[in-house]
C-alpha positions in Angstrom: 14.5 20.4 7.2 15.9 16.9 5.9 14.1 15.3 2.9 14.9 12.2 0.5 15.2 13.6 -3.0 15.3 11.1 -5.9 18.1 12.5 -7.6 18.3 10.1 -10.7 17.8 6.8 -11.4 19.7 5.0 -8.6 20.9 8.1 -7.1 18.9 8.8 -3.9 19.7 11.7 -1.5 19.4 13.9 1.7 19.1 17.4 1.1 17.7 21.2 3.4 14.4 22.0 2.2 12.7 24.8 3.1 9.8 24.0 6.2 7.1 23.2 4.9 3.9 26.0 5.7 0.0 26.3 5.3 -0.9 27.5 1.6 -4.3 26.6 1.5 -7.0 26.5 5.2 -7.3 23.3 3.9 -4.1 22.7 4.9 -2.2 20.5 8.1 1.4 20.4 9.0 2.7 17.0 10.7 6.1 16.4 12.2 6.6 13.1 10.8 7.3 10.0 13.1 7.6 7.4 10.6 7.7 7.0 7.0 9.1 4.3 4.7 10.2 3.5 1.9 7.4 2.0 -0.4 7.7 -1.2 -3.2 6.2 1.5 -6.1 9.3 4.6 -4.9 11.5 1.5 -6.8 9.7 2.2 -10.1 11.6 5.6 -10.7 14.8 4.4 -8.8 15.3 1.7 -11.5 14.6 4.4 -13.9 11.4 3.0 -15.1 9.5 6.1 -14.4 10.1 9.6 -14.7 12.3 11.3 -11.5 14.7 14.0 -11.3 15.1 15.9 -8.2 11.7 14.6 -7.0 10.9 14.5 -3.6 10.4 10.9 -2.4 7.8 9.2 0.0 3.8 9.0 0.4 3.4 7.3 3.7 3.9 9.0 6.6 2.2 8.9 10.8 3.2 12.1 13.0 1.7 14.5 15.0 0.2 18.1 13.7 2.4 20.6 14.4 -0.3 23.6 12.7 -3.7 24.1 11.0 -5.1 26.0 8.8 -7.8 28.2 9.8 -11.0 25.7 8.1 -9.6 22.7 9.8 -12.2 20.9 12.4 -11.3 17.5 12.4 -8.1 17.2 13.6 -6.0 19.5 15.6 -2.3 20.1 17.0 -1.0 17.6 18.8 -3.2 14.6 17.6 -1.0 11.4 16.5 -2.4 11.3 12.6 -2.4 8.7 9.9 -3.5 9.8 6.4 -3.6 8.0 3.6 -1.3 8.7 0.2 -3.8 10.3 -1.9 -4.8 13.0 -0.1 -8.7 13.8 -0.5 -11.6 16.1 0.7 -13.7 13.0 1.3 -16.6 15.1 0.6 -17.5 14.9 -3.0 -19.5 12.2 -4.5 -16.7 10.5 -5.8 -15.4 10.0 -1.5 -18.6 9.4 -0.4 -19.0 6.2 -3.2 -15.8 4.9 -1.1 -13.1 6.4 -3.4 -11.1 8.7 -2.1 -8.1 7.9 -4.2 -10.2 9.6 -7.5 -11.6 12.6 -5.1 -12.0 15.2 -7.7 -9.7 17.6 -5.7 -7.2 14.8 -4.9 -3.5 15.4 -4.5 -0.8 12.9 -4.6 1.1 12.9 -1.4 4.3 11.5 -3.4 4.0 14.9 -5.4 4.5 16.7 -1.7 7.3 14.2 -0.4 6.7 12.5 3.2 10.3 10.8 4.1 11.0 14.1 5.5 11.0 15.7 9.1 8.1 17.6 8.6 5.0 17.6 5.8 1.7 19.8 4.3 -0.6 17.5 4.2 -3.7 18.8 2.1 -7.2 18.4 2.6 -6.2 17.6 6.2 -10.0 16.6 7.8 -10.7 14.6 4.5 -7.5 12.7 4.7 -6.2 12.3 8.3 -7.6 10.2 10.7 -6.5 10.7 14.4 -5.5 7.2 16.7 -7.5 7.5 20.0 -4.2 8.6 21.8 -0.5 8.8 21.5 0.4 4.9 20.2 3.2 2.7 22.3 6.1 3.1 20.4 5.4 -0.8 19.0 2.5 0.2 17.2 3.7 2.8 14.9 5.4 0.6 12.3 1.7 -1.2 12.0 -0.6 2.4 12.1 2.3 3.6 9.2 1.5 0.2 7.2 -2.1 1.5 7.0 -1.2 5.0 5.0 -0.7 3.1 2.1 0.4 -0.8 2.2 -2.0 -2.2 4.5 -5.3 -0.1 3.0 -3.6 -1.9 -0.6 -3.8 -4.6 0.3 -7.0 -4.0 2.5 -9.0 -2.8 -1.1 -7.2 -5.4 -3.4 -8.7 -8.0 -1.2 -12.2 -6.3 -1.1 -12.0 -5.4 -4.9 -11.7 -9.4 -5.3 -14.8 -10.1 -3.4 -12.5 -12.2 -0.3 -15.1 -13.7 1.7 -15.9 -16.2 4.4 -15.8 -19.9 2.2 -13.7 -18.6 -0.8 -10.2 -19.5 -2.3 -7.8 -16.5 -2.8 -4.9 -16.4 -4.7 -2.2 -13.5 -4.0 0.2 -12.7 -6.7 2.9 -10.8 -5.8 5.2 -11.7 -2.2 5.8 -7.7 -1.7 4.3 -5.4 1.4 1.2 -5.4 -0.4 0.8 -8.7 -1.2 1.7 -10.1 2.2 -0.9 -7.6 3.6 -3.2 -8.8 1.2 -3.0 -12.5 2.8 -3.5 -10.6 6.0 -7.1 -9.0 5.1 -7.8 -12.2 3.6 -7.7 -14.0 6.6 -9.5 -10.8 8.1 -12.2 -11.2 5.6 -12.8 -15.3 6.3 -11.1 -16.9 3.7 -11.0 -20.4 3.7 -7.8 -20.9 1.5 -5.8 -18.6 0.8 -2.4 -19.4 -1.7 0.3 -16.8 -1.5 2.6 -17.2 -4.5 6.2 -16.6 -3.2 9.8 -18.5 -4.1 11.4 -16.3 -1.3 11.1 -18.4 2.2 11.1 -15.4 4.4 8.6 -14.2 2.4 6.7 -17.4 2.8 6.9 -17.3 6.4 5.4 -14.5 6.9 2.5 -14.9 4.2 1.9 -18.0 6.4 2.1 -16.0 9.8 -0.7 -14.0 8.1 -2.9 -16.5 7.1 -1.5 -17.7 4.2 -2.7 -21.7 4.4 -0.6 -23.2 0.6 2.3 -21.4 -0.9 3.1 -21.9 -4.8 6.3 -21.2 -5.9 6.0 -21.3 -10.0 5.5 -18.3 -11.8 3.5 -17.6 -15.4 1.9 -20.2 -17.0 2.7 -23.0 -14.3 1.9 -20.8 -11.7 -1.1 -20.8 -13.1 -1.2 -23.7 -13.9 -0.6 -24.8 -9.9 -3.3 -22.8 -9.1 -6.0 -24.5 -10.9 -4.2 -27.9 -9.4 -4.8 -27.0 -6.1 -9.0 -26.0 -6.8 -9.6 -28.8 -9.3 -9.1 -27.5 -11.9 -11.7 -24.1 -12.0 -8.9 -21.2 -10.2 -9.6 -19.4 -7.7 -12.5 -17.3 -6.3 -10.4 -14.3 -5.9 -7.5 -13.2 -6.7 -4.8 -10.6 -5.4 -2.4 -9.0 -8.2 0.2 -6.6 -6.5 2.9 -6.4 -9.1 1.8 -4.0 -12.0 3.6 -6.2 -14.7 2.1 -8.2 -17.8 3.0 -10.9 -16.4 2.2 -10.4 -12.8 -1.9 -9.5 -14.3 -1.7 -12.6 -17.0 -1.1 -14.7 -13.7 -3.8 -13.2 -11.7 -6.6 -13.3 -14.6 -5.9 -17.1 -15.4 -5.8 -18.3 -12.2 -9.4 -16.4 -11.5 -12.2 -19.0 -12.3 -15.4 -17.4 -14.5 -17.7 -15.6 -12.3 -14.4 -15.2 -9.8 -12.8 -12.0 -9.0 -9.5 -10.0 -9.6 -8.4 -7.0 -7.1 -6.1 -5.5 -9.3 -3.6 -3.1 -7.2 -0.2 -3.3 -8.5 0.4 -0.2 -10.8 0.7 -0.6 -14.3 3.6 -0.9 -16.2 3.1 -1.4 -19.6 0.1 -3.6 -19.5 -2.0 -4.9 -22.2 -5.0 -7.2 -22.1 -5.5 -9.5 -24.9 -9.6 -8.6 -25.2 -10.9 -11.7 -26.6 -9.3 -14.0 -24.3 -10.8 -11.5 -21.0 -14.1 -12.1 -23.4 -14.7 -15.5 -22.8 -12.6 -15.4 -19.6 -15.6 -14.2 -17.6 -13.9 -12.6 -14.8 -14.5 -9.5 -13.0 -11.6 -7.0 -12.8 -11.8 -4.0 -10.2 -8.8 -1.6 -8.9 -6.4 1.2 -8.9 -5.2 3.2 -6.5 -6.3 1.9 -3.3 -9.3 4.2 -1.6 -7.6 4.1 1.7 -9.2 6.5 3.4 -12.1 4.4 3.6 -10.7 2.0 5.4 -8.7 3.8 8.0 -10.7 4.2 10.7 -11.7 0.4 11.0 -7.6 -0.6 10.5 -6.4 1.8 12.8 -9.3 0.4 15.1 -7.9 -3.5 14.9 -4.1 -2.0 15.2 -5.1 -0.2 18.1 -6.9 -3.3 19.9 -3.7 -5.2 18.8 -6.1 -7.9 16.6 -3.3 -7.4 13.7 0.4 -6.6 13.0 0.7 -5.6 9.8 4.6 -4.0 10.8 5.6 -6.8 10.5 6.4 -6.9 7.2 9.0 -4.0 8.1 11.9 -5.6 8.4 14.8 -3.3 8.3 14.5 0.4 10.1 17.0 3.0 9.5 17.5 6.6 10.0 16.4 9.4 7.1 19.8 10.1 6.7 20.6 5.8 5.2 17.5 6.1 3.1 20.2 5.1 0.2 20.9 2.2 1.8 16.8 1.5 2.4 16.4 2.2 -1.1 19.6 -0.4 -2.3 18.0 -3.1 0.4 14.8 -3.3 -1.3 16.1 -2.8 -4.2 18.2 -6.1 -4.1 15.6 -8.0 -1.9 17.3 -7.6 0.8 14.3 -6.1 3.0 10.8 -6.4 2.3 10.0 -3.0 3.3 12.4 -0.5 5.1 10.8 1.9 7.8 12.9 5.5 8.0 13.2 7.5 11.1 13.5 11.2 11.0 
């Protein structure tokens, strides 16, 4: 079968891999519908983290193809959606809500999912099944839940969003503008996405996004506390993973408030005295997403949100280069392959 392998640094590539069979009774095998290419795949391709030969891709929707012999929950020929940590949602650590830390978890990345075909492990734990085969419209928004939507879903959530409160979302990537989107889900009453890209800013404010602040750093933050006389915000969405990007998110969070912390680290260090007196919560990670599946494939399937839309480009598996150089360069905000 076809699969995106990270060659090197920059140097991403379509090469025959060997079909992909039950090892475990764990075990599910989905013919991939969708898969995409996702804002974190860019951390190896600008040679920030390791990657050579690797296969590429965590997100994925398809239909099982074959189960392994202690599978119940799903069977061949349901449409799936799992999410990007693959979990047995049993353990005490899945049923506290986070699936992400399961203490058999697997990182779907490490198996590869812009292919034709993937094992997905710890199938009944980690896929959910829609309540039918989709319209062809809704796939790009069930995809976004595998791992972009549920980010942004649990960053929001993390930062205690709720009916009355200010957020502020850092970071204008799939996450982020999904993050504006559970926002709004969640009742904010203000929500500031900080963007300086105006297609970007569109859509944040299609989403729900009501103020948009362009600054970055300290006059971003400094914007921020403008705009809520002068205490910050409630809550606050980081989905970037840099010093920066977290500095920006704690200092626009007024004490008592809330970060949702969802970016991954890169090299980030907190300066302890000032969090000290600071007195702001911090909570996230990887996001738990297989929590929240069932209620976002729920509102996709009743067509009460569109999270697809922040695909903007869709190309075949075989131009994944080119999905890769688009976002890359800014050029797409996130690219949807198609076996």
């Amino acid at each position: 079968m076809r699969s995106v392998i990270m060659h090197a640094p920059g140097d991403v590539r379509i090469a025959e891999r060997e079909y992909p069979s039950i090892l475990k009774p764990t075990d599910a095998i989905i013919r991939v519908t969708a898969a995409c290419v996702c804002g974190s795949d860019l951390w190896p391709y600008r040679g920030l983290d390791d990657a050579a030969d690797a296969p590429m891709g965590h997100e994925y929707v398809g239909v099982i193809e074959e189960i392994g012999a202690d599978v119940k929950t799903v069977k061949p020929g349901d449409f799936v959606v799992g999410s990007f940590m693959a979990s047995d949602n049993t353990c005490e650590i899945c049923q506290a809500g986070y699936q992400s830390r399961c203490v058999h978890v697997e990182a779907m990345g490490g198996i590869g999912t812009q292919a034709e075909y993937a094992r997905i492990p710890w199938a009944d734990g980690t896929l959910v099944a829609t309540p039918g085969m989709p319209d062809p419209d809704l796939i790009p928004s069930l995809l976004a839940a595998s791992d972009v939507l549920g980010t942004g879903w649990f960053a929001a959530v993390a930062a205690e969003v709720g009916p009355g409160k200010t957020v502020a979302v850092v970071g204008d990537g799939a996450v982020g503008l999904l993050g504006v989107l559970a926002a709004r889900q969640l009742g904010a009453e203000r929500i500031i996405a900080m963007s300086r890209h105006w297609d970007r800013q569109e859509l944040a404010r299609e989403f729900g996004a009501t103020d948009i602040v362009e600054e970055r750093g300290d006059a971003g933050v400094a914007r921020i506390k403008e705009l809520t006389g002068g205490l910050g915000a409630h809550s606050v969405i980081e989905a970037v993973g840099t010093q920066e990007s977290m500095m920006q998110a704690i200092r626009s969070t007024r004490p008592g408030g809330h970060v949702g912390y969802v970016g991954v680290s890169h090299d980030v260090e907190l300066p302890g005295l000032e969090l000290f007196f600071s007195g702001v919560h911090l909570h996230g990670g990887p996001a738990p997403v297989r929590r929240f599946l069932p209620e976002l494939i729920d509102l996709i399937w009743e067509r009460k949100i569109n999270p697809g839309k922040v695909f903007d480009l869709t190309l075949p598996l075989a131009d994944a280069a080119e999905g890769y150089r688009a976002m890359d360069e800014r050029r797409a905000i996130k690219v949807l392959l198609t076996p």
